[in-house]
C-alpha positions as CSV (number, residue, x, y, z in Angstrom):
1,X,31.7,131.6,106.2
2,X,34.5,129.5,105.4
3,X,34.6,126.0,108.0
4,X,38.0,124.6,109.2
5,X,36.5,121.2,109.6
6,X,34.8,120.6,106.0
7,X,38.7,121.5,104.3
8,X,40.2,118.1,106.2
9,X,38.9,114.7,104.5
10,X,36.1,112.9,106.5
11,X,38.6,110.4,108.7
12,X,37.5,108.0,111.3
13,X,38.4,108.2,115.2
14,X,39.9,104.8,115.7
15,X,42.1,102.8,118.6
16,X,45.3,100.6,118.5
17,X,46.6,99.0,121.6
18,X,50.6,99.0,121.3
19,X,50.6,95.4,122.8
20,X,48.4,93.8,120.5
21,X,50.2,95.4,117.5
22,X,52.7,92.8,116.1
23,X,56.5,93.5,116.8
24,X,58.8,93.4,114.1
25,X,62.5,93.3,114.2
26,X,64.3,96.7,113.4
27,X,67.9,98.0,112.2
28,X,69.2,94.7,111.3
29,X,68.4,93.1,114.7
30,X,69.6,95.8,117.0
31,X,66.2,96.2,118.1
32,X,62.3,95.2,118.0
33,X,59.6,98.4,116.6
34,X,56.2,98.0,116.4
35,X,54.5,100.4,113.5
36,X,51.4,102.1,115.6
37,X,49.9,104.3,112.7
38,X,51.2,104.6,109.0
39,X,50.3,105.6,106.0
40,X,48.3,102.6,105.0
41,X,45.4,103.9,107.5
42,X,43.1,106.7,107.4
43,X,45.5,109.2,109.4
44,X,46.7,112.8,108.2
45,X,48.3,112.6,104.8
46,X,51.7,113.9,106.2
47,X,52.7,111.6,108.9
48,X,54.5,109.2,107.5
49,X,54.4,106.8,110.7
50,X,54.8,106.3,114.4
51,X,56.9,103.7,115.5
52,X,57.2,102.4,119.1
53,X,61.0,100.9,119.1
54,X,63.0,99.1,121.8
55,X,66.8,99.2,121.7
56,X,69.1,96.3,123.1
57,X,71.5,97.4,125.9
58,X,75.2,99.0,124.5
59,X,73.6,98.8,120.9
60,X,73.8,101.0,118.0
61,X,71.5,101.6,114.9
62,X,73.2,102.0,111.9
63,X,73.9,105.5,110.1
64,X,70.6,106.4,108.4
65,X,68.6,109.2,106.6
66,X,65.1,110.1,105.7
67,X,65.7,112.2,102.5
68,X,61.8,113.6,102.9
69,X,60.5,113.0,106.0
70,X,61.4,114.8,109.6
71,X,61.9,112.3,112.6
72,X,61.1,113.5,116.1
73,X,61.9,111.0,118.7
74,X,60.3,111.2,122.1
75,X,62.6,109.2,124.7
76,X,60.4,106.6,127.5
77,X,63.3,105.0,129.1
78,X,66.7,104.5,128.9
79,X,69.9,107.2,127.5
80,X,71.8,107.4,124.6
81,X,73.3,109.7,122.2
82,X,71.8,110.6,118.6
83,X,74.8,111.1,116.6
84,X,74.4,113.8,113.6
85,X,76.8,113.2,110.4
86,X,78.9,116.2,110.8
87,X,80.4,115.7,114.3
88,X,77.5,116.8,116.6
89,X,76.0,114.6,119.3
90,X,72.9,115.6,121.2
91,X,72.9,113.0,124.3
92,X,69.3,112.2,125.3
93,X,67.4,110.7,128.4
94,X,63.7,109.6,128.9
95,X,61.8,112.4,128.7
96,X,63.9,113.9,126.2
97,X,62.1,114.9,122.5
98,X,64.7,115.1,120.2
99,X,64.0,116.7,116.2
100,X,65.7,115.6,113.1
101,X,65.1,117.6,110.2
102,X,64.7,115.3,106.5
103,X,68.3,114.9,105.1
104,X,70.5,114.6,108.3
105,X,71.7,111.4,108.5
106,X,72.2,110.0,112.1
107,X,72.2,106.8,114.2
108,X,71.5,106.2,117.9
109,X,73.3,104.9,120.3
110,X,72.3,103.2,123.4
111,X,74.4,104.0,126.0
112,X,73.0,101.9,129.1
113,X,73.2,98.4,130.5
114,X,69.3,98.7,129.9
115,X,66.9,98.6,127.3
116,X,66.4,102.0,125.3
117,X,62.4,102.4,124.7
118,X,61.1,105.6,122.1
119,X,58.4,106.6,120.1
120,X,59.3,107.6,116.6
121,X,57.3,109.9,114.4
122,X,58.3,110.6,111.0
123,X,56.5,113.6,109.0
124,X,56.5,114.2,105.2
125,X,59.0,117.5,105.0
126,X,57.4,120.2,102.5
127,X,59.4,120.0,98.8
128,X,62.2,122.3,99.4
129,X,63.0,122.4,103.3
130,X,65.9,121.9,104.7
131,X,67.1,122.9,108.1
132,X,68.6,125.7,109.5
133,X,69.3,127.3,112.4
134,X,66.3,129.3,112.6
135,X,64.9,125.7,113.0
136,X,66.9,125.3,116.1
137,X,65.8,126.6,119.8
138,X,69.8,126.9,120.6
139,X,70.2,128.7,117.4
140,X,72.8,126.3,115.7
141,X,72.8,124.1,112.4
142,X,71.9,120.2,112.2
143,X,74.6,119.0,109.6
């Protein structure tokens, strides 16, 4: 009988505490990250990383793109706007999880007198993918 467990390479439970991870300045200043897990430790071969960021108030990052890796950003405090080349906008507010398929490129905005706090996670997309709107919960295209 075939075991789930012995296909996965033998990794080792482990513990990080997000204040005692150094923090690391981000997007050309705009804001501060702190890389939680990457691929330099023992995690799952497709996640890229996990990034705890902090925006400055009214700030923007720059237009970007992850040619092969999806970004899903999960929104602690704060609201903004994640702008989508292409002309479409999806405003966001704690709470929020927002998915960006690899080869869209986008910025975020911070739209409040307040500090803007997420948790990145960027996953190795499969050769080949790109999105689509069957990707989509609303049915329509990213870019």
């Amino acid at each position: 009988m075939f075991s789930r467990k012995m296909s996965f390479m033998k990794r080792t439970p482990f513990k990080r505490i997000i204040s005692e991870v150094p923090q690391q300045e981000a997007h050309d200043g705009v804001g501060l990250r702190r890389v939680l897990l990457s691929s330099d430790l023992p995690i799952a071969k497709n996640l890229q990383a996990m990034t705890h960021g902090i925006m400055k108030p009214r700030t923007s990052l720059g237009w970007h793109l992850h040619d092969d890796k999806d970004e899903v950003i999960l929104l602690i405090r704060g609201n903004g706007v994640v702008h989508i080349d292409g002309g479409e906008s999806l405003p966001c507010a704690a709470g929020d999880v927002l998915y960006i398929p690899a080869g869209n490129r986008h910025r975020i905005e911070n739209l409040s007198d307040s500090e803007l706090e997420e948790f990145f996670f960027r996953v190795f997309a499969e050769a080949g993918e790109q999105s689509s709107a069957a990707d989509r919960p609303d049915g329509r295209r990213l870019a």
